[in-house]
BAGU-366952 format. One record per atom (N, C-alpha, C): residue number from 1; atom name; x, y, z. Coordinates in steps of 0.1 Angstrom, whole numbers, plus 5000, padded with zeros to 4 digits. Last residue first. Example, Ala and Ser with C-alpha at 12.3 -4.5 7.8 and 13.67 -1.06 7.14 Angstrom:
2
site resi=2; name=N; east=5128; north=4978; up=5071 $
site resi=2; name=CA; east=5137; north=4989; up=5071 $
site resi=2; name=C; east=5129; north=5000; up=5079 $
site resi=1; name=N; east=5132; north=4943; up=5078 $
site resi=1; name=CA; east=5123; north=4955; up=5078 $
site resi=1; name=C; east=5132; north=4967; up=5078 $
% end
This chain:
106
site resi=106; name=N; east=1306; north=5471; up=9196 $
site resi=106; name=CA; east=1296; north=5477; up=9213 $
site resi=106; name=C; east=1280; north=5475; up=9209 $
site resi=105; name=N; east=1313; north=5469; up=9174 $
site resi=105; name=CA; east=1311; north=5461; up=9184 $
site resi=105; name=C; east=1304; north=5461; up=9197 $
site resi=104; name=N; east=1309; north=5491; up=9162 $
site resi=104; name=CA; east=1300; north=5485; up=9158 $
site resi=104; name=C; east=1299; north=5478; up=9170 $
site resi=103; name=N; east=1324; north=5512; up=9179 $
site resi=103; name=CA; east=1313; north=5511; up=9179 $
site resi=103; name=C; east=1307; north=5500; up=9175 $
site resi=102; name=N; east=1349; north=5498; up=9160 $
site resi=102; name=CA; east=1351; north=5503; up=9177 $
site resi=102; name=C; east=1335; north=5503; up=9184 $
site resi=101; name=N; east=1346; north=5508; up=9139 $
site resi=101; name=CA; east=1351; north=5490; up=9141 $
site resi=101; name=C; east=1345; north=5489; up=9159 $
site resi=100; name=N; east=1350; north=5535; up=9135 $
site resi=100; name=CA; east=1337; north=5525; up=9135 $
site resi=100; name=C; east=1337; north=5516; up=9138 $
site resi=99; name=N; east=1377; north=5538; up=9151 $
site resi=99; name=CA; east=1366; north=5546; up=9155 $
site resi=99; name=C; east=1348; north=5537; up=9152 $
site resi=98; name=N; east=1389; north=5526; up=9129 $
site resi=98; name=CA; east=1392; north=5524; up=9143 $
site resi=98; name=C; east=1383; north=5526; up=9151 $
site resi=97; name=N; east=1384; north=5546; up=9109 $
site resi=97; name=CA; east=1377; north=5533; up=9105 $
site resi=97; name=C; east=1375; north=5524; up=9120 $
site resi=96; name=N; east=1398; north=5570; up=9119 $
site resi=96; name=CA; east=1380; north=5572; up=9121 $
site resi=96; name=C; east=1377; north=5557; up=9118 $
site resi=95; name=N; east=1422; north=5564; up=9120 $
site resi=95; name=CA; east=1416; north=5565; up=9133 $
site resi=95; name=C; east=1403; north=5560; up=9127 $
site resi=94; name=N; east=1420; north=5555; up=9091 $
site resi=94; name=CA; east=1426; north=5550; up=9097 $
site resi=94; name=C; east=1419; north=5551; up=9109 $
site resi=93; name=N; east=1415; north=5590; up=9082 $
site resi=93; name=CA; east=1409; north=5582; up=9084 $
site resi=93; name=C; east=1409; north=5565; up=9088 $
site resi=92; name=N; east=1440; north=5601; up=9095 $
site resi=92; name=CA; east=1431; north=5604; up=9098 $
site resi=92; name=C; east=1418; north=5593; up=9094 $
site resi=91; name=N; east=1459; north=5586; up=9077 $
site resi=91; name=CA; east=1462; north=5588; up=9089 $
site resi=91; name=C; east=1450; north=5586; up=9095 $
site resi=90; name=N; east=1448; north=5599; up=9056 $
site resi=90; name=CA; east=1455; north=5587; up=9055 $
site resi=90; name=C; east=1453; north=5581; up=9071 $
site resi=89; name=N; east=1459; north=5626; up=9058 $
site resi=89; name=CA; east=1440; north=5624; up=9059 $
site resi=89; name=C; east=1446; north=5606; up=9056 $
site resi=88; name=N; east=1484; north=5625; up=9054 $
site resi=88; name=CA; east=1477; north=5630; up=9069 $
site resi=88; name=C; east=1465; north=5623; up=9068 $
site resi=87; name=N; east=1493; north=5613; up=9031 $
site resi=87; name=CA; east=1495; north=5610; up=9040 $
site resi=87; name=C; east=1492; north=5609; up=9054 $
site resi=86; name=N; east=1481; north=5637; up=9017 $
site resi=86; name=CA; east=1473; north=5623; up=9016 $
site resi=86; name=C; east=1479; north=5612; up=9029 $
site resi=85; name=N; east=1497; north=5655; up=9022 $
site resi=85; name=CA; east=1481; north=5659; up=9027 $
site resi=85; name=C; east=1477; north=5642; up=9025 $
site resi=84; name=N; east=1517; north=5649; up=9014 $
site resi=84; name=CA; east=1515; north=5651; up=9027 $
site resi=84; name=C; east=1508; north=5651; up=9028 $
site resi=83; name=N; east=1510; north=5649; up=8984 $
site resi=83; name=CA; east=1517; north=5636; up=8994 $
site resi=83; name=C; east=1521; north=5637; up=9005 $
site resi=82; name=N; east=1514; north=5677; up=8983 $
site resi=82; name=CA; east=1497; north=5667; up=8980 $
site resi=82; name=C; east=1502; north=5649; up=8988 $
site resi=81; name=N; east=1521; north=5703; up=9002 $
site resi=81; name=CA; east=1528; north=5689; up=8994 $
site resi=81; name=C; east=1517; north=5678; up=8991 $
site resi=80; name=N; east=1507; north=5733; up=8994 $
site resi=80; name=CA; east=1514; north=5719; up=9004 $
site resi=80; name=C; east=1514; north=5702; up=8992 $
site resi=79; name=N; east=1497; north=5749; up=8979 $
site resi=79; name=CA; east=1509; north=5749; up=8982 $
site resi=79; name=C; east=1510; north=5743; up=8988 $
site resi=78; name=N; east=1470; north=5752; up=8981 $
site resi=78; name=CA; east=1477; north=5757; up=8989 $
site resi=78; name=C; east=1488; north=5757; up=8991 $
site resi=77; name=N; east=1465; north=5735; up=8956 $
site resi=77; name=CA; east=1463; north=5750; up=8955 $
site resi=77; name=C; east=1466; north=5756; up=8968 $
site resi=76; name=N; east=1477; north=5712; up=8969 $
site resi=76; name=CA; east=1482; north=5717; up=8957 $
site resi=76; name=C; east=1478; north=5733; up=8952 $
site resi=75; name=N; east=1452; north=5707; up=8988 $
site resi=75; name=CA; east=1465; north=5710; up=8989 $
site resi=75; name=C; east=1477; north=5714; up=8979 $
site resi=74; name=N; east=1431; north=5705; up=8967 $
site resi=74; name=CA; east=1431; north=5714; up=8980 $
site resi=74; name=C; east=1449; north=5715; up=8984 $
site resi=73; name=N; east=1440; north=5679; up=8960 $
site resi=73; name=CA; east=1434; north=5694; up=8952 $
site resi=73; name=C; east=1434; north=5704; up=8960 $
site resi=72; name=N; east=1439; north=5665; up=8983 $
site resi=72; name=CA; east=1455; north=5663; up=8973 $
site resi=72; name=C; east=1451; north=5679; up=8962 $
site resi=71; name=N; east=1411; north=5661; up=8989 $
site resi=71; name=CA; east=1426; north=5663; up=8994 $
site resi=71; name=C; east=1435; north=5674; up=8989 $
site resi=70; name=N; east=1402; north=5650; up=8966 $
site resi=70; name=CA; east=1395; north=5660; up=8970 $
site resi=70; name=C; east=1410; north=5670; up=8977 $
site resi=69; name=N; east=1413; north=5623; up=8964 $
site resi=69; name=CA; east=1417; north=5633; up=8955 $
site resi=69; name=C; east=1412; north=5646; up=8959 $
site resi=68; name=N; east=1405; north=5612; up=8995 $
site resi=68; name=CA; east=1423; north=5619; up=8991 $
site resi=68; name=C; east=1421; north=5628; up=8980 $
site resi=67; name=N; east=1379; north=5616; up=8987 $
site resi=67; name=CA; east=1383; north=5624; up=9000 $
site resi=67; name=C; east=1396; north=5625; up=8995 $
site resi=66; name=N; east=1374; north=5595; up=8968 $
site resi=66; name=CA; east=1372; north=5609; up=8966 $
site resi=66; name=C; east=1374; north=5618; up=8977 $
site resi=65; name=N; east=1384; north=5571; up=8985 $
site resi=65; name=CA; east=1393; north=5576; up=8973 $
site resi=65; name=C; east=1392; north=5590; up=8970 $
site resi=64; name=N; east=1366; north=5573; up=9006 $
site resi=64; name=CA; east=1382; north=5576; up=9011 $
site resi=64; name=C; east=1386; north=5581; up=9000 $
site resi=63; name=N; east=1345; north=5567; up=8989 $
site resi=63; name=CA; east=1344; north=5580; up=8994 $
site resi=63; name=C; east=1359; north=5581; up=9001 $
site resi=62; name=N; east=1355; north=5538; up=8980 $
site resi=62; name=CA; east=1350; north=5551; up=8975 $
site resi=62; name=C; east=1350; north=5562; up=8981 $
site resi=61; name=N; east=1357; north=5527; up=9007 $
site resi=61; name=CA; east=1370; north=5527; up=9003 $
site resi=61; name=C; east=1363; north=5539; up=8987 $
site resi=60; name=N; east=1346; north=5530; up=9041 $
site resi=60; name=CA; east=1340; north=5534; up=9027 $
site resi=60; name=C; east=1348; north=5536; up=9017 $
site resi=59; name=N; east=1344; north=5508; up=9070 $
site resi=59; name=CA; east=1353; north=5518; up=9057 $
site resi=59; name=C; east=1345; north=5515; up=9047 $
site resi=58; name=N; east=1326; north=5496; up=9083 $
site resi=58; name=CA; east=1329; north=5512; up=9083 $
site resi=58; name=C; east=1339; north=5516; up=9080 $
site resi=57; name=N; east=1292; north=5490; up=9065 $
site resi=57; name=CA; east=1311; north=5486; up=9067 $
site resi=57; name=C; east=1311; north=5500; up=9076 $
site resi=56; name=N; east=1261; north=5494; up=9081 $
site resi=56; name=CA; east=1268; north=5496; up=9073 $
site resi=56; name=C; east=1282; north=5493; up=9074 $
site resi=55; name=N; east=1236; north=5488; up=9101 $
site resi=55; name=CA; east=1250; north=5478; up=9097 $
site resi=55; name=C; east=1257; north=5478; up=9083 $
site resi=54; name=N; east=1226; north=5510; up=9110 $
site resi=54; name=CA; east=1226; north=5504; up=9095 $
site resi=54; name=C; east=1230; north=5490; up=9093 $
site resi=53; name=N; east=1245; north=5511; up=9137 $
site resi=53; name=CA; east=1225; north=5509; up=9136 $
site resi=53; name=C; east=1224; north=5504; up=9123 $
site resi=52; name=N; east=1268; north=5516; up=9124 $
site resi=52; name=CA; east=1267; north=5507; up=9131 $
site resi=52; name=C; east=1251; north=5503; up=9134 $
site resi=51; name=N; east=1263; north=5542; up=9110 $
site resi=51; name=CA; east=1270; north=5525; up=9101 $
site resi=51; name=C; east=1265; north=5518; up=9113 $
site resi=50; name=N; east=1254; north=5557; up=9134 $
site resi=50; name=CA; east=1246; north=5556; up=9117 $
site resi=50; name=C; east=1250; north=5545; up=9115 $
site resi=49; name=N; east=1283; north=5558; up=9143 $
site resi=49; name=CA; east=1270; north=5551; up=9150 $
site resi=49; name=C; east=1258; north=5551; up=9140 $
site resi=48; name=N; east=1296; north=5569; up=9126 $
site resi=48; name=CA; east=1304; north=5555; up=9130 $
site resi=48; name=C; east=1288; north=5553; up=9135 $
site resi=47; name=N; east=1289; north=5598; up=9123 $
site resi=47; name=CA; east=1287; north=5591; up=9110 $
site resi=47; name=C; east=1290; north=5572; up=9116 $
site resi=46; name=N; east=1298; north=5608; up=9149 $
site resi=46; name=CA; east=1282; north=5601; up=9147 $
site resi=46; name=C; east=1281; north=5592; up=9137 $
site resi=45; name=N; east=1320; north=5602; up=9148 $
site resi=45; name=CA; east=1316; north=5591; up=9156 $
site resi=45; name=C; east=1301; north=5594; up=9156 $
site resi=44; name=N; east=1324; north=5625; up=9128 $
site resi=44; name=CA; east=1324; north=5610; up=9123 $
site resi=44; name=C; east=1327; north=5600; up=9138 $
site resi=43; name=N; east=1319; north=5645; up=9146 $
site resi=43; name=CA; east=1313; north=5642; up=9134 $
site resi=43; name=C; east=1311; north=5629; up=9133 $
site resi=42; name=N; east=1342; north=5646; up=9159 $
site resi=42; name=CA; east=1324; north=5643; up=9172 $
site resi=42; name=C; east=1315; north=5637; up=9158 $
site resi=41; name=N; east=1365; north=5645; up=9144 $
site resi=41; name=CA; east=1362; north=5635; up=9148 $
site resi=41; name=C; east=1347; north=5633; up=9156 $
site resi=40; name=N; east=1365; north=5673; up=9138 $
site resi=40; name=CA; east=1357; north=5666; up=9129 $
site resi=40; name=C; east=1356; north=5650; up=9138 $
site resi=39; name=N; east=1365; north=5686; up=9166 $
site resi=39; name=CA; east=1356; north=5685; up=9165 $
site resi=39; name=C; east=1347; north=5676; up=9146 $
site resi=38; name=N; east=1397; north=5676; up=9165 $
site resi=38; name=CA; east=1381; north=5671; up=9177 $
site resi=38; name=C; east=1368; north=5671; up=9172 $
site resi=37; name=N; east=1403; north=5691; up=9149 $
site resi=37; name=CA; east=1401; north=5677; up=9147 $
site resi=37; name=C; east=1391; north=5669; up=9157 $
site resi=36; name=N; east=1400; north=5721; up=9155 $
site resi=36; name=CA; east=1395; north=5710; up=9146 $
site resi=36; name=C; east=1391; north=5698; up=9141 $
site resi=35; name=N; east=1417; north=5714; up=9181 $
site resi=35; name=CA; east=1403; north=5718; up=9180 $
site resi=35; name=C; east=1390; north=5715; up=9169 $
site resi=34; name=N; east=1439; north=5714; up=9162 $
site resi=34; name=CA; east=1435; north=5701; up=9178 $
site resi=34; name=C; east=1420; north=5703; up=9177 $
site resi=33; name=N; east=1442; north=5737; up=9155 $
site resi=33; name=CA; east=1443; north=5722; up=9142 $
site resi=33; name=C; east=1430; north=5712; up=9151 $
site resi=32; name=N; east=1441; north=5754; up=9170 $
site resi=32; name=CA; east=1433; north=5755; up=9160 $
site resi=32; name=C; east=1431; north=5740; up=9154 $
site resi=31; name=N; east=1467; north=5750; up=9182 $
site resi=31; name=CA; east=1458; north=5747; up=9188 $
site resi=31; name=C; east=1443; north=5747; up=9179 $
site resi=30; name=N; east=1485; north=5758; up=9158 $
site resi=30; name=CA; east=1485; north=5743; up=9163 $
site resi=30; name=C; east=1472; north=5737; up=9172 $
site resi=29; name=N; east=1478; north=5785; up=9158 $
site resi=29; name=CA; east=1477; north=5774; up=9144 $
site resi=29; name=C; east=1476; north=5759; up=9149 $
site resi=28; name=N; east=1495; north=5787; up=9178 $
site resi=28; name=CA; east=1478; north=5792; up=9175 $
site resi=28; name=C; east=1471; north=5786; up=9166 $
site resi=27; name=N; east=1522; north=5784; up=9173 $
site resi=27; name=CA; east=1511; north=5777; up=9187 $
site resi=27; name=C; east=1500; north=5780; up=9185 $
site resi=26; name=N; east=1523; north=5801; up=9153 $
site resi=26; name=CA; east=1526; north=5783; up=9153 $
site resi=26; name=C; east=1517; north=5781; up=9161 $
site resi=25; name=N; east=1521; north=5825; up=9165 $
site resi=25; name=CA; east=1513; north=5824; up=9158 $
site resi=25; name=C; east=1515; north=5805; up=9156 $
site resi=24; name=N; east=1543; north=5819; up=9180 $
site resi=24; name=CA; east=1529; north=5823; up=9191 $
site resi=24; name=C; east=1522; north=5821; up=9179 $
site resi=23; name=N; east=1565; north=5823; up=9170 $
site resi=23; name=CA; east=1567; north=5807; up=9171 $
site resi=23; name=C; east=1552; north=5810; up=9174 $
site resi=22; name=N; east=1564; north=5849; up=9157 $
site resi=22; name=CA; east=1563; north=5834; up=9146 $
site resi=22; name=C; east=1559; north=5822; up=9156 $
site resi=21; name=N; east=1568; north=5853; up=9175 $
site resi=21; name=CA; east=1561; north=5861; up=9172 $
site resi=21; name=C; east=1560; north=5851; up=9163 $
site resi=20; name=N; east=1596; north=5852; up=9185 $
site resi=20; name=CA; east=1590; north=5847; up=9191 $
site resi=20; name=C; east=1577; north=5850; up=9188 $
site resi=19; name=N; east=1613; north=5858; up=9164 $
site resi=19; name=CA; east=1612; north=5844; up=9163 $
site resi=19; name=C; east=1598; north=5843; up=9175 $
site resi=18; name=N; east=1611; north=5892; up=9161 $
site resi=18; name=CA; east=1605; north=5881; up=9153 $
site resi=18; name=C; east=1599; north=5866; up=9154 $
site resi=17; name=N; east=1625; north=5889; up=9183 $
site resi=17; name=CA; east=1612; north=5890; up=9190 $
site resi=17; name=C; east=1602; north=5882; up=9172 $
site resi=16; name=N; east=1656; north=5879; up=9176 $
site resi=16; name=CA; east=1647; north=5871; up=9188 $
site resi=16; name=C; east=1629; north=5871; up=9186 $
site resi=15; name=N; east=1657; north=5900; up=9159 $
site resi=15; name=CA; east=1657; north=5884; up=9153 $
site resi=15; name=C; east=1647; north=5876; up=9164 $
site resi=14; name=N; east=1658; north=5918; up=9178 $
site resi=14; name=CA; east=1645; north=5926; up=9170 $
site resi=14; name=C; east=1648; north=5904; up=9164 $
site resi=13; name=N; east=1683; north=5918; up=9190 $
site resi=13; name=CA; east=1667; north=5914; up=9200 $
site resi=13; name=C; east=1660; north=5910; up=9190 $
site resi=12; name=N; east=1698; north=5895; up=9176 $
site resi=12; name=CA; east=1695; north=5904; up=9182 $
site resi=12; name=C; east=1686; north=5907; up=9185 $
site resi=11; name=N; east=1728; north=5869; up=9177 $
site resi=11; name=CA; east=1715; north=5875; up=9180 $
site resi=11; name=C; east=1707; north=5886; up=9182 $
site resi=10; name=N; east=1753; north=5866; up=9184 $
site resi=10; name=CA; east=1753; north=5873; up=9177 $
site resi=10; name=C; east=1738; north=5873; up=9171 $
site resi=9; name=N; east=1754; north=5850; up=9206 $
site resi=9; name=CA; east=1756; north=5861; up=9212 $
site resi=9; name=C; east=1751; north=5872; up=9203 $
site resi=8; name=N; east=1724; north=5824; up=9201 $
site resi=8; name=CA; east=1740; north=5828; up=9203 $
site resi=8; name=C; east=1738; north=5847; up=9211 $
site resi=7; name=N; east=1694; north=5813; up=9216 $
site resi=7; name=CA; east=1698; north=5822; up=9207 $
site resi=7; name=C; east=1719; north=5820; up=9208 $
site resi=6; name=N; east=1683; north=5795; up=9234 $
site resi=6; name=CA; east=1685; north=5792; up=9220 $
site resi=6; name=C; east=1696; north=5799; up=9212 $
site resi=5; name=N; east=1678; north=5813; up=9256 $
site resi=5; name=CA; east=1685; north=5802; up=9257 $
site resi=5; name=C; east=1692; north=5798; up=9249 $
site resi=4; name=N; east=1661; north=5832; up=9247 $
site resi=4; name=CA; east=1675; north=5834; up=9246 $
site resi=4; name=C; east=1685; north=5824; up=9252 $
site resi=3; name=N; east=1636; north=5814; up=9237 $
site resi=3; name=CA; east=1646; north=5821; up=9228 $
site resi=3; name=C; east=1659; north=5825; up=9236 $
site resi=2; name=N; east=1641; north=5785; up=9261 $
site resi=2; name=CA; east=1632; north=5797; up=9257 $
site resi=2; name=C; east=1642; north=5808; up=9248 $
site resi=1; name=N; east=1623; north=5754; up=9257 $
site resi=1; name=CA; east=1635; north=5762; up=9258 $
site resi=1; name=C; east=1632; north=5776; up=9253 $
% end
């Protein structure tokens, strides 16, 4: 939808061009994220194929623990909600365990 779709009457440009200047830096940020995650996940499907030649587990419930608190520090000095951030990388690792379960078998 595009801002002046969005907007009312009592809108004005200069609010519009703000919003649309906010929303492009969002979109930039968001593409940034994708990119990043791609490229942590190329990581940890090598770390998945290592476990899997080892025949190491591939959850490491130690190093998950030191990952959230690691986390949850990082996000509190950025001001984000540390129960978000654990939530995400929660998430995230979840895939990556998926990810080694996924290889071993192969």
């Amino acid at each position: 939808m595009s801002d002046q779709n969005e907007a009312g009457p009592d809108v004005d440009a200069e609010a519009l061009a703000e919003l649309s200047r906010l929303r492009g830096s969002i979109d930039n940020i968001d593409a940034a994220i994708v990119h990043m995650l791609a490229e942590r996940f190329k990581c940890t499907q090598e770390v998945g194929r290592l476990k899997a030649e080892y025949r190491l587990p591939p959850a490491d419930p130690a190093r998950e623990r030191d990952q959230i608190e690691r986390l949850r520090g990082l996000a509190i000095s950025a001001r984000l909600d540390p129960a978000f951030a654990e939530k995400f990388l929660n998430f995230i690792i979840a895939e990556v365990i998926r990810h080694h379960e996924t290889i071993a078998r192969a």
